[in-house]
N, CA and C of each residue as an Amber inpcrd file, in Angstrom:
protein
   336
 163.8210000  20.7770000  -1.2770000 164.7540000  21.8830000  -1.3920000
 164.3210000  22.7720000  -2.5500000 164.0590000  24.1650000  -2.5240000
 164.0780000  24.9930000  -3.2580000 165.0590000  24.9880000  -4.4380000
 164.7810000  25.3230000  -5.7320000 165.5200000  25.1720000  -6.6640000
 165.8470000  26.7050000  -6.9580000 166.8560000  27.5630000  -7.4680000
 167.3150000  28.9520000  -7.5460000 167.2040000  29.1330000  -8.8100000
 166.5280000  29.7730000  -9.2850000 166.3400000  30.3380000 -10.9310000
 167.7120000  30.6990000 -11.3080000 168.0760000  30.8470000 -12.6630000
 169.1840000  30.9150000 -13.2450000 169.6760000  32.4090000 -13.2940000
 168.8640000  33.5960000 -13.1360000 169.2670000  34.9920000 -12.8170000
 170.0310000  34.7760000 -10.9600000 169.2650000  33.9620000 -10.4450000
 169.3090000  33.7030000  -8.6990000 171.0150000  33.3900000  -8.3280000
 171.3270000  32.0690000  -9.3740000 172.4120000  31.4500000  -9.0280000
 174.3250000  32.3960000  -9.1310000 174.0340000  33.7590000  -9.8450000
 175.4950000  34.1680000  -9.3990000 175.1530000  34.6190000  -7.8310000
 174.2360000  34.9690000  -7.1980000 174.0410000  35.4610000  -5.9930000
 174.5580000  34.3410000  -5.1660000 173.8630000  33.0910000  -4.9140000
 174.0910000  32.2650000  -4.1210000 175.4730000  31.6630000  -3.8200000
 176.0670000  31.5040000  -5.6480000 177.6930000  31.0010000  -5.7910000
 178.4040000  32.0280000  -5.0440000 177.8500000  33.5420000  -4.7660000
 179.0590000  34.8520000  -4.6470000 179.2780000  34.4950000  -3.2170000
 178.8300000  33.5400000  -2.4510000 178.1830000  33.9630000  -0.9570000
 179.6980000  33.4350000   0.0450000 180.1900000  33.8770000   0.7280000
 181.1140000  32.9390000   1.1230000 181.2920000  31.9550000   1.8510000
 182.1280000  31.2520000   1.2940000 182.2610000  30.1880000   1.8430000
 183.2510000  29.7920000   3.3970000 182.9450000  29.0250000   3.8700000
 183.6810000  29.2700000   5.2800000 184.8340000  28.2260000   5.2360000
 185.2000000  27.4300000   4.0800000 186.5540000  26.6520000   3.7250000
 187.8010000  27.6960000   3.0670000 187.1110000  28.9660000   1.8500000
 188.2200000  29.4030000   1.5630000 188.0670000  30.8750000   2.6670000
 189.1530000  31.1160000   2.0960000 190.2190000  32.6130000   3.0750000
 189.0090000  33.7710000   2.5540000 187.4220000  34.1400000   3.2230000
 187.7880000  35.6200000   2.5970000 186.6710000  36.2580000   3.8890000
 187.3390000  37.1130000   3.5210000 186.9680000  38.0690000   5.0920000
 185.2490000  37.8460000   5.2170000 184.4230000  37.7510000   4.5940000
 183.2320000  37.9990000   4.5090000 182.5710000  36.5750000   5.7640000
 183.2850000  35.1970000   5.1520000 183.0240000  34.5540000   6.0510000
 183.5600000  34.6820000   8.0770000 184.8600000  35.1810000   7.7230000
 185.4710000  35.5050000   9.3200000 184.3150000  36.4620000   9.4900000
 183.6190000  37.5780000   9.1250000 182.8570000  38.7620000   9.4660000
 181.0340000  37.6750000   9.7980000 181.0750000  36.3940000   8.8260000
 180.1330000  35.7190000   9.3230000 180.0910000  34.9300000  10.4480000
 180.9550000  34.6600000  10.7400000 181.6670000  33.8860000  11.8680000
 180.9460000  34.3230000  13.0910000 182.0130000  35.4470000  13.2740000
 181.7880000  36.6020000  14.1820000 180.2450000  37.0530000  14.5890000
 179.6000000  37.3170000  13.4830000 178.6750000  37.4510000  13.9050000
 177.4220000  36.8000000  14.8090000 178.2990000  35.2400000  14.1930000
 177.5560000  33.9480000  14.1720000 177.5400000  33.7150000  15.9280000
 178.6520000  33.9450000  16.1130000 178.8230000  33.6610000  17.4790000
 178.6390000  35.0860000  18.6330000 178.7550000  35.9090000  17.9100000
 177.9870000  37.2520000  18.7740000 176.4510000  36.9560000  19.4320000
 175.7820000  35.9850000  18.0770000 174.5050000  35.6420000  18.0980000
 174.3040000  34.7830000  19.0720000 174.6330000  34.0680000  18.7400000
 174.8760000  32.6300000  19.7770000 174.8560000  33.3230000  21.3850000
 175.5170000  34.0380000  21.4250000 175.8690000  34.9970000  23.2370000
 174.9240000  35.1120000  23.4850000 173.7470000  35.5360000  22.9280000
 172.6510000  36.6540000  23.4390000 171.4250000  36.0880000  22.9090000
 171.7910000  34.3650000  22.7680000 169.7150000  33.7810000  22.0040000
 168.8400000  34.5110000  23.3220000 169.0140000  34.7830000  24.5450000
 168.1440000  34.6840000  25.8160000 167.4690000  36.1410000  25.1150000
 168.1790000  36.7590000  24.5010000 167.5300000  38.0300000  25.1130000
 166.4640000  38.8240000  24.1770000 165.8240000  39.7460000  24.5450000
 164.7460000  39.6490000  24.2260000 164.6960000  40.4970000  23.0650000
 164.1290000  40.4020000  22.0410000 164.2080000  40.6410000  20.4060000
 164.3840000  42.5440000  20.7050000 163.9350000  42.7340000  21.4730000
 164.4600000  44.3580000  21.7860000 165.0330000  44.6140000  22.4460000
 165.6580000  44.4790000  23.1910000 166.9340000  44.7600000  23.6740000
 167.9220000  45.2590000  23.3200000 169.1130000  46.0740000  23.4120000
 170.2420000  46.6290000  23.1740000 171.1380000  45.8190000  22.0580000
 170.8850000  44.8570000  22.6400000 172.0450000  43.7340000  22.3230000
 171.4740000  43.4160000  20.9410000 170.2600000  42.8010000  20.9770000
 169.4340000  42.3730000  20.0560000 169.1820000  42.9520000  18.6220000
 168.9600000  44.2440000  19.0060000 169.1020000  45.5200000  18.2480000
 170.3420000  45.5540000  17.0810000 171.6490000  45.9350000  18.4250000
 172.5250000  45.4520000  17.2690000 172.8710000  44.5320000  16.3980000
 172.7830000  43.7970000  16.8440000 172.7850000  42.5400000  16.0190000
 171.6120000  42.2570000  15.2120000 170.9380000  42.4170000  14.6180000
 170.0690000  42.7630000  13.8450000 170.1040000  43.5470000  12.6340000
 170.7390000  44.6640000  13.2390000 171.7440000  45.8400000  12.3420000
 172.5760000  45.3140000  11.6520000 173.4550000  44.2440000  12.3670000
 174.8570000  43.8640000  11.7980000 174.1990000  43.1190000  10.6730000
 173.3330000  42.0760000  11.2230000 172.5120000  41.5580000  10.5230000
 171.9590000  41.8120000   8.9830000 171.1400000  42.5640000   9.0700000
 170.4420000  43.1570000   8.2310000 172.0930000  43.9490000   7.0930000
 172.8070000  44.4060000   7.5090000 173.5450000  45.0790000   6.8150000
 174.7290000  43.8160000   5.8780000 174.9150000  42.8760000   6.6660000
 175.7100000  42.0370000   5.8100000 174.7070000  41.1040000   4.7350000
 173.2580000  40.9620000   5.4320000 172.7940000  40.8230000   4.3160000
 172.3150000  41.4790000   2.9530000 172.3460000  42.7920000   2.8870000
 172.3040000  44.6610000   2.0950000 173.5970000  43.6910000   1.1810000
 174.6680000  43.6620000   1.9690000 175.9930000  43.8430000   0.9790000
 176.0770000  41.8610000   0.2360000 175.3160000  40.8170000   1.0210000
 176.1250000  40.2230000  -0.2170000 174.4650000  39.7360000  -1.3640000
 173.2590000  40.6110000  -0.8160000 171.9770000  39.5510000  -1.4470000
 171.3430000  41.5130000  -2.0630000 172.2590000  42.5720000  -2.2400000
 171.8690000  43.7250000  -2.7170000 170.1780000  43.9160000  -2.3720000
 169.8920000  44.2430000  -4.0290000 168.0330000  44.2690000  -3.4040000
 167.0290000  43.1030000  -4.1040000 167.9340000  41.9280000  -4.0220000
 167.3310000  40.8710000  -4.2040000 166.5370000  40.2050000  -2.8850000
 165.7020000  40.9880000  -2.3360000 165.2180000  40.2370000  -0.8170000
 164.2190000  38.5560000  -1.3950000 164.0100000  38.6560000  -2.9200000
 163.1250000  37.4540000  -3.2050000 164.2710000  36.0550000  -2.8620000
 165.4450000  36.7020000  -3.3370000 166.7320000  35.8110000  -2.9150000
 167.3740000  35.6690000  -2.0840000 167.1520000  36.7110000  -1.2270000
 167.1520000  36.1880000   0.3890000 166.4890000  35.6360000   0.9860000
 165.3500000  35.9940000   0.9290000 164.0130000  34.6120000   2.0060000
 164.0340000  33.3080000   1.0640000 164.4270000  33.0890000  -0.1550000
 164.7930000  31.9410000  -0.7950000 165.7870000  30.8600000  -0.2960000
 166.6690000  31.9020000  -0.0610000 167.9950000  31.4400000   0.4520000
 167.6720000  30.9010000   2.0230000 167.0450000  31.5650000   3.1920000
 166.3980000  31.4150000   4.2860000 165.6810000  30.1610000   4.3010000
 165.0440000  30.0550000   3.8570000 163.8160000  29.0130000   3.4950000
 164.7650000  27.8050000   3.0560000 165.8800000  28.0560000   2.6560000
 166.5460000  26.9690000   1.8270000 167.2580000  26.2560000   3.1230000
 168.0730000  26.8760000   4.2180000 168.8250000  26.2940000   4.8340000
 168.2840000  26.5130000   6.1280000 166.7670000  26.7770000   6.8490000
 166.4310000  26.8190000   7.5450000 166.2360000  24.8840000   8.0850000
 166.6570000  24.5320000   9.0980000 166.4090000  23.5060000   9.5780000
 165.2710000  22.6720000   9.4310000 164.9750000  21.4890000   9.4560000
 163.4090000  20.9500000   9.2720000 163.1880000  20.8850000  10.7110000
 161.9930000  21.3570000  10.9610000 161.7340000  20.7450000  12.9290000
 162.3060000  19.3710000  13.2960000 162.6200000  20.0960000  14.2780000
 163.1890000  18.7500000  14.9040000 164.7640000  17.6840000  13.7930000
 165.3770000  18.8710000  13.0660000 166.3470000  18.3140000  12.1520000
 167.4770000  18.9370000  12.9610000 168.6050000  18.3250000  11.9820000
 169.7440000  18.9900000  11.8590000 170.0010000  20.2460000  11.1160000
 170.6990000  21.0870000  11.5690000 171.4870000  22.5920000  10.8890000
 171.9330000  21.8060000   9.7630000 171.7150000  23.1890000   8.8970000
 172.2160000  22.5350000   7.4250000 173.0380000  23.4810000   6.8430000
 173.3070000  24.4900000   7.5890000 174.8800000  25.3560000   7.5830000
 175.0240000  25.5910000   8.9780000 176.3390000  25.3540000   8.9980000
 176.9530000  25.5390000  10.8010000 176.8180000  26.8920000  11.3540000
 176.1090000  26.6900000  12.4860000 175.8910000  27.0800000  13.1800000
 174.4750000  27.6520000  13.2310000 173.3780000  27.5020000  12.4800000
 172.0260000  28.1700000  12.3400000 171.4330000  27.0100000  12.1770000
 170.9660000  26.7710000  13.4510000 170.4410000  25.7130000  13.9320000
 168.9100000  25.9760000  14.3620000 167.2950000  25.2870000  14.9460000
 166.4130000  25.7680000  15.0670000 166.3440000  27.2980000  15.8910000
 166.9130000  27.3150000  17.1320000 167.0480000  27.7100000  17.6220000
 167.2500000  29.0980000  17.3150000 168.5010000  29.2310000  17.0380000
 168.9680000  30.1070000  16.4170000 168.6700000  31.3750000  14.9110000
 167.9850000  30.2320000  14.3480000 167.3670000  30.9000000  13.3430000
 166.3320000  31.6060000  13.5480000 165.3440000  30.8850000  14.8020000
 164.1950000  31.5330000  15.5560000 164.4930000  32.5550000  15.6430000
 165.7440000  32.9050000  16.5340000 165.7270000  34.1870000  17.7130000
 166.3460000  35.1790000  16.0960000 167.1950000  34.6000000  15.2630000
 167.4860000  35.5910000  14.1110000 165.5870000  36.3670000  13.4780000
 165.2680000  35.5920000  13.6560000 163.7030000  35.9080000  12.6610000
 163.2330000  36.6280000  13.8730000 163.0810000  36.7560000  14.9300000
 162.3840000  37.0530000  16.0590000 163.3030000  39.0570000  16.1400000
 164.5270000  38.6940000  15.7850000 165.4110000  39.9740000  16.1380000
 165.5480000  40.8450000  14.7860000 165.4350000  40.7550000  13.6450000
 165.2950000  41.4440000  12.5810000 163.7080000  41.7320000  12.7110000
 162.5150000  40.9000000  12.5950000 161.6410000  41.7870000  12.5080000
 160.8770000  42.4180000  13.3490000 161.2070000  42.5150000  14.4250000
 161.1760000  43.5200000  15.7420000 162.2850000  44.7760000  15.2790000
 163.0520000  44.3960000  14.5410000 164.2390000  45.6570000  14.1370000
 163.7720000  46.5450000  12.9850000 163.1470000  45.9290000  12.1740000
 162.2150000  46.1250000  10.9890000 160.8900000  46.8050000  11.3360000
 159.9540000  46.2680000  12.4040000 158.5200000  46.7640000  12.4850000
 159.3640000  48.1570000  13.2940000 159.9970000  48.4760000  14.4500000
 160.5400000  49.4860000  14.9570000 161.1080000  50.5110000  14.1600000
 162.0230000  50.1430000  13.1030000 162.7620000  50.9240000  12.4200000
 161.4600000  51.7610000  11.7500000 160.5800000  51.2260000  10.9580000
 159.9320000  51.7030000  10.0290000 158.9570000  52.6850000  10.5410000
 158.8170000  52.6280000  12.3480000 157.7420000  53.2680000  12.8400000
 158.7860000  54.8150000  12.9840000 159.9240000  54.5050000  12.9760000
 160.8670000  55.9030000  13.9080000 161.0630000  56.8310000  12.6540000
């Protein structure tokens, strides 16, 4: 497991949690399971697209322009092959088609 440098750790503590009440997690939720609808489809697609967006934007608001602390964070709770999810619901699978749908959203965005 990755260890979080001591500038790293108010980021990670700010993140929400899905035991207490705060909108950020219901808005993760949501998304979580928007995701879940649409693993089939193909990293460009309509669907895909958005969600990618949504994506990309809730991560803007809680990891600012710390992206070294986001792929930290990624890397941290990404599944081991062939493991168990180690936050609910981002499971191998899932995390795939997330990595597969942001940077198809990313190489596109940057060309337009």
């Amino acid at each position: 497991m990755k260890r979080f440098a001591p500038d790293e750790l108010p980021i990670i503590e700010s993140l929400p949690r899905l035991e207490e009440n705060d909108p950020r997690a219901d808005e993760w939720i949501s998304l979580l399971r928007d995701i879940h609808g649409h693993l089939g489809e193909p990293p460009d697609s309509p669907a895909s697209r958005r969600l990618a967006e949504r994506l990309l934007e809730i991560e803007g608001q809680w990891f600012g322009d710390r992206e070294d602390v986001l792929e930290k964070y990624w890397e941290w709770i990404r599944p081991e092959p062939g493991g168990s999810e180690k936050v609910l619901g981002l499971d191998e699978e899932t995390m795939a088609y997330i990595e597969r749908i942001t940077d198809e959203y990313l190489r596109t965005d940057k060309r337009a």
